[in-house]
N, C-alpha and C positions, 0 to 999 in steps of 0.2 A: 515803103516796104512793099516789095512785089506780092506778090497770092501764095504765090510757092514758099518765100520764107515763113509769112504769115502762118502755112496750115505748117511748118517745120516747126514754127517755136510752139503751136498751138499742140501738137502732138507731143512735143518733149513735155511741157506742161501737162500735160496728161498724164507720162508716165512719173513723171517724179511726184504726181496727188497719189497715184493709187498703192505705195508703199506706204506714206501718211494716212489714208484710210483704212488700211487691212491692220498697221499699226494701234489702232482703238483698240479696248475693251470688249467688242463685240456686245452680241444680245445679251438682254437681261436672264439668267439661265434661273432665279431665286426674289423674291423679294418679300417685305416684310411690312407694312402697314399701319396705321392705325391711330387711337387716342382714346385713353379711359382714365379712370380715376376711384379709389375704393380708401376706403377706412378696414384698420384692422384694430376691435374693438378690444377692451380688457375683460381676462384675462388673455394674455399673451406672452411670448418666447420674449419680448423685449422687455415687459414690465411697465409702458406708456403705449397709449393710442399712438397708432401710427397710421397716417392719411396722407393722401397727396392727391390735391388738383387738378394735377393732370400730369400724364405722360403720354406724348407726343411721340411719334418718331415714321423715319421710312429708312428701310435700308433695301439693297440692292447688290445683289454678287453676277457677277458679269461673265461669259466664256472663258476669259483669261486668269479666271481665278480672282480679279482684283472686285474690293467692294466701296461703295458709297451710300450716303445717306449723313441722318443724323436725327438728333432727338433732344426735346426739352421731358426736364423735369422739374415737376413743384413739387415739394415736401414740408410737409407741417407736423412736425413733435412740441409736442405740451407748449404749443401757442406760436414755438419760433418757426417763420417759414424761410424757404431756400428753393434757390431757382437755380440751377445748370443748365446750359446748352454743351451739348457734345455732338464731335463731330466723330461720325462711324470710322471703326478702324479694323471692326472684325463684325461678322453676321455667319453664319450654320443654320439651315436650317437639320432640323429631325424630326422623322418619326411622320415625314408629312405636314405637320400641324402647328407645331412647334420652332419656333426661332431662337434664336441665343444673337444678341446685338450687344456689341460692346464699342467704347471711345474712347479717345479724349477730351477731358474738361477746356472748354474754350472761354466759357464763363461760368463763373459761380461767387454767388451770393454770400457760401457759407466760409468764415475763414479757415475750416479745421478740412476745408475740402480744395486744396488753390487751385489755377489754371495748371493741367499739364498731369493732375491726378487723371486717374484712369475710371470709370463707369461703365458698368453691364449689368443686364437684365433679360430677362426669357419670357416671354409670351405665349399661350397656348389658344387655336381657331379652333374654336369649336362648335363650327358654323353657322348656319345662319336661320332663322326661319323663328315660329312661334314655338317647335318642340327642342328647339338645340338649347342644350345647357350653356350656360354664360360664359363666355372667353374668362379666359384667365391671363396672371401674370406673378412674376417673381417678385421682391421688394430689389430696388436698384442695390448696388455693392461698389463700393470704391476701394480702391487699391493702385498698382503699377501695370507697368506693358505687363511684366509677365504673367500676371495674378490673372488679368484680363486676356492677354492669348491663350493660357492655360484653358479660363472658363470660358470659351469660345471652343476651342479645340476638346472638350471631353461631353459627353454625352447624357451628362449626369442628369438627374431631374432635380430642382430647386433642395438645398437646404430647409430652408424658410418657405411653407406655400406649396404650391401658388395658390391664390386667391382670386376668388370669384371678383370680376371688376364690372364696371359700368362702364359702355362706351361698344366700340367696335375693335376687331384685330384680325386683319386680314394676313394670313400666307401662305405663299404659296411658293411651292417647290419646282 
């Protein structure tokens, strides 16, 4: 191959990458962080201790509007524990401080919750230092897409909560 074709295929090459790259997600414009874990003592709205291990998670909303991430949760009621891995499907944030992350179930432990059930949860950054009050978070909810785009797309503040947690929760808008 002479020079000439060489820098002809190497420039066509070029231009057919740079609609595959502008094609991406672009910057991350939102994101969501973190891992804590808290007990909600008796009395309470549910009538049992309600604790969980840990919740895990990062989510990310990108230029394009599109989001990723994902999140574990442990949960332990009156001794039986359950584990979920969800893959992100929806995240918002509000208010600054505030995130709403929602999925779907990829695993789960518990049978009354299968693969394909829907999870979401809202966390609250309530910064950082030795004067800042302790992040917070909603108790997870399971349901379907809609239940779960619904609580993503409205503004609400938790039902339930939210509750002062132990750990860290980083977001930012």
């Amino acid at each position: 191959m002479n020079a000439r074709t060489f820098l002809a295929v190497v420039g066509i090459a070029c231009l057919l990458a740079v609609p595959v790259a502008a094609a991406g997600p672009g910057a991350v414009v939102a994101s969501a962080d973190g891992g804590a874990h808290w007990t909600i003592p008796l009395p309470n709205d549910f009538g049992v201790v309600v604790q969980n291990r840990t919740l895990a998670f990062n989510a990310h909303r990108y230029e394009d509007g599109s989001v990723s991430g994902r999140f574990e949760y442990h949960q332990v009621v009156e001794g039986d524990a359950f584990k979920f891995n969800v893959d992100v499907t929806c995240f918002v944030v509000y208010d600054g401080n505030r995130a709403k992350i929602g999925g779907e179930v990829e695993q789960s432990s518990d049978p009354t919750v299968p693969v394909g059930t829907f999870a979401w949860f809202q966390v609250f950054d309530n910064g950082e230092g030795v004067g800042a009050p302790p992040d917070q978070s909603s108790l997870v909810g399971f349901g379907d897409e809609t239940a779960n785009e619904a609580f993503c797309n409205s503004s609400r503040l938790p039902r339930f909560g939210p509750w002062d947690v132990h750990g860290n929760i980083q977001v930012q808008a």
